[in-house]
N, C-alpha and C positions, 0 to 999 in steps of 0.2 A: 434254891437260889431265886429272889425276887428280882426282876426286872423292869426298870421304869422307864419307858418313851417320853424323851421329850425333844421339844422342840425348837431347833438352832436359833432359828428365823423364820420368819414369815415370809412369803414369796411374793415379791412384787405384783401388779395385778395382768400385768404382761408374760409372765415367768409363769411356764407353768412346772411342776416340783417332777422333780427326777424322782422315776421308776427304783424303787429297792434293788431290783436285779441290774439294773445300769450301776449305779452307784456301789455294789458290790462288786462288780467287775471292777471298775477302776481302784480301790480297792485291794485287788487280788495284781493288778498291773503293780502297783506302784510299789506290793511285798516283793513282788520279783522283782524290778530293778533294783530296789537295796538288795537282794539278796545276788543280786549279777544273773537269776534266770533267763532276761530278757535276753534274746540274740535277733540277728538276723533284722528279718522284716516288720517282727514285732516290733524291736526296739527302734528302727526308725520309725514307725508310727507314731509311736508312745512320744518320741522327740522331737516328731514334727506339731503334736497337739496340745507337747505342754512349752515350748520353749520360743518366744517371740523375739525373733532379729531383725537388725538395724543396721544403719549404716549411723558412724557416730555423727557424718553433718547431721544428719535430717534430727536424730537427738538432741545435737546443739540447736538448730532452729526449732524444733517443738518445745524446747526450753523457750527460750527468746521471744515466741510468740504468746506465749502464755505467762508471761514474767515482766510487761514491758514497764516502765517506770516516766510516767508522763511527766512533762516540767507544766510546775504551775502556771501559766502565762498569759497571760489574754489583751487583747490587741480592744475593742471595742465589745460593741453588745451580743455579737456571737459567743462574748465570754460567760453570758450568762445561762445560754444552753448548756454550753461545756459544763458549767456548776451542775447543772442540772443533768447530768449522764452520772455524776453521781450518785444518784438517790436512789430510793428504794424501788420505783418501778424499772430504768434503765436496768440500774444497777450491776457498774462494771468492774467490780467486784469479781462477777461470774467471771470473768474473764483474765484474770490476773494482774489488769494495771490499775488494780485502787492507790496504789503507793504511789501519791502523788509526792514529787520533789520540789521543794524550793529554789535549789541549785542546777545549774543547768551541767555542773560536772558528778552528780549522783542522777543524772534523766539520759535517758533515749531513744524519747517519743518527744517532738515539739508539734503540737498544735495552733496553727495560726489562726487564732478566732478573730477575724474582725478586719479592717483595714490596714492595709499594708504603707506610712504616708512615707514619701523621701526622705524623710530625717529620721525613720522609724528604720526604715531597711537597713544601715549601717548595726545597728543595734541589733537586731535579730539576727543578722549573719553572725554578728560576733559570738550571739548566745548560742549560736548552731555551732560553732569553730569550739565552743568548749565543752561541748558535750560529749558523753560516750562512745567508742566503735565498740558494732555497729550502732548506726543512727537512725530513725527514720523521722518524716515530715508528715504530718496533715494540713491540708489547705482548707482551712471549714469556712463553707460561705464565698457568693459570689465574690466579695469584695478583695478579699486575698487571693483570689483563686485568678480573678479576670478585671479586677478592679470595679464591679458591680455597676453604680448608680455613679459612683465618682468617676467620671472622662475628664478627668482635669492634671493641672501638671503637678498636683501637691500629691497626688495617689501613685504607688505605681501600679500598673495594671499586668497583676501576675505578679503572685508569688515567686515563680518559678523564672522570672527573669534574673535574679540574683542569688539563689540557694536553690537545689534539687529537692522537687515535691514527688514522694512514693504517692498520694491519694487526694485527690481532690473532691471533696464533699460540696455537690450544687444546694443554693438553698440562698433564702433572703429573711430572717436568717432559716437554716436550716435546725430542724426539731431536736431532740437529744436521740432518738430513737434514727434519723439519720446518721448524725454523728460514730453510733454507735454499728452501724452496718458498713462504713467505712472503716471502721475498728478493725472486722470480723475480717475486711476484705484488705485488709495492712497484715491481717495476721497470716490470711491464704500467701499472700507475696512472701513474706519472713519465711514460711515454709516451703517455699519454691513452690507455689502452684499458685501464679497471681491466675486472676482472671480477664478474659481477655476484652481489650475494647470493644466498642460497637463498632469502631471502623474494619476492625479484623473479624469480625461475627457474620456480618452482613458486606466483607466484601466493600467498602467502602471505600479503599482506599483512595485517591483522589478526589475527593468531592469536596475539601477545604476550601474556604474563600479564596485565601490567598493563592489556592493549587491552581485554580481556573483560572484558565485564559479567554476564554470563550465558552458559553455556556453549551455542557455535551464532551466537548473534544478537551481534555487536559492534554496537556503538551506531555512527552516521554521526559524533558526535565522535570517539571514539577511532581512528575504522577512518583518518579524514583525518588523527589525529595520527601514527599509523604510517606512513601512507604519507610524509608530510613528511618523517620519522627515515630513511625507506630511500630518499628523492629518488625517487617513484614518485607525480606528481601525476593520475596515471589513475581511479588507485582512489575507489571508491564505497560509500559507505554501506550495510550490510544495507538501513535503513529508505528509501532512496532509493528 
C-alpha cells in the first residue's frame, strides 16, 4: 500500500503547524466521543475546548455591530470625507457597513457630516424618526457636534440639542480614517463595552465651564450635575 502526504494548507506565518502526536491525540478524543468512550473529566475537557458559549444579547449585538447599514446623508463638506471612508485605503467594508442605504427606513447608522442649520434640524429628526430600532448617531465634525466656526443664530450648536448622539467625531473637517475610529468605537458601545470618557478616566468630573463657580471649588450642585451628564454617580461635592 502506497501512501502520499500531502498538504491541507499552508500555515500562516504566525501559526506555527501542530505536532503529528497532538493532532493524533485529538483525533483519538473525538473517535471516543462518537463512540460515547469519553466520560467523566475527560469529557468535560473535551467540551470545554471545543464548544463556545453565549449569551443570545451579546450574539444579537455582535450581529449589529458588524452589520450596520449607514444612511446615505451628508449635511456639507464633511460629506465628502464620509465618501471617502469608502475607498480602498479606509475601506469599511472591513467592517460590515459598506451597504450604504438611500432610505432612512432600510438604515441604522445616521451620520451627521456637516452643519447642522435651523431649518435643517427639523428635517433630520424626522429622517432619525424613520429609521430602524435599534438606531444609532454620528456627529462627524465640529460643526454638528458644537456648531464649529458658525456662533450664529442660523446654526444650531450641537447636534445633540434635538436628537441623541451615541459618537461624536472632533475634527474641522475630520480625516476618513478619524471617522472611521469613531466607527470602531460605536461598535464597542453596540456591544456593551463603550469606552469611557476623559472625564471618567482622569477623574474629571467637575471641571466643565458651565460646572464652575469659581475657579478650584465647584459647588456640590454643579459637581452632582456633571457627574449625572457623564453617568458617574460616585462623585462628590467639593463642599461635601
Amino acid at each position: 500500500m502506497e501512501i502520499e502526504r500531502t498538504k491541507l494548507r499552508v500555515p500562516g506565518p504566525l501559526e506555527q503547524p501542530k505536532s503529528p502526536e497532538e493532532f493524533r491525540a485529538k483525533q483519538i478524543r473525538a473517535r471516543d466521543l462518537l463512540r460515547g468512550d469519553l466520560e467523566g473529566r475527560d469529557l468535560d475537557e473535551y467540551v470545554e475546548q471545543s464548544i463556545f458559549a453565549t449569551t443570545l444579547e451579546k450574539g444579537l449585538n455582535w450581529a449589529r455591530a458588524n452589520s450596520c447599514f449607514p444612511a446615505t446623508f451628508g449635511l456639507a463638506c464633511c460629506a465628502i470625507e464620509f465618501m471617502g471612508m469608502i475607498s480602498a485605503r479606509p475601506d469599511l467594508a472591513r467592517f460590515g457597513a459598506e451597504a450604504l442605504r438611500a432610505s432612512p427606513r432600510q438604515a441604522d447608522l445616521l451620520i451627521l457630516s456637516g452643519r447642522v442649520s435651523i431649518k435643517m434640524a427639523p428635517v433630520v429628526r424626522r429622517l432619525y424618526d424613520q429609521m430602524l430600532e435599534p438606531k444609532w448617531v454620528i456627529s462627524m465634525g465640529a460643526c454638528s457636534s458644537s456648531g464649529g466656526m458658525f456662533a450664529n443664530y442660523a446654526v444650531v450648536q450641537g447636534a445633540d440639542k434635538f436628537m441623541p448622539v451615541d459618537i461624536h467625531v472632533p475634527g474641522c473637517p475630520p480625516r476618513p480614517e478619524a471617522l472611521l475610529n469613531g466607527f470602531i468605537k460605536l461598535q464597542d458601545k453596540i456591544q456593551g463595552d463603550p469606552k469611557l470618557g476623559w472625564r471618567q478616566r482622569y477623574n474629571a468630573v467637575g471641571t466643565e465651564e458651565w460646572a464652575r463657580l469659581e475657579p478650584g471649588k465647584p459647588s456640590r450642585e454643579a459637581v452632582e450635575a456633571a457627574a449625572r451628564a457623564v453617568g458617574d454617580t460616585d462623585a462628590k461635592g467639593a463642599d461635601a
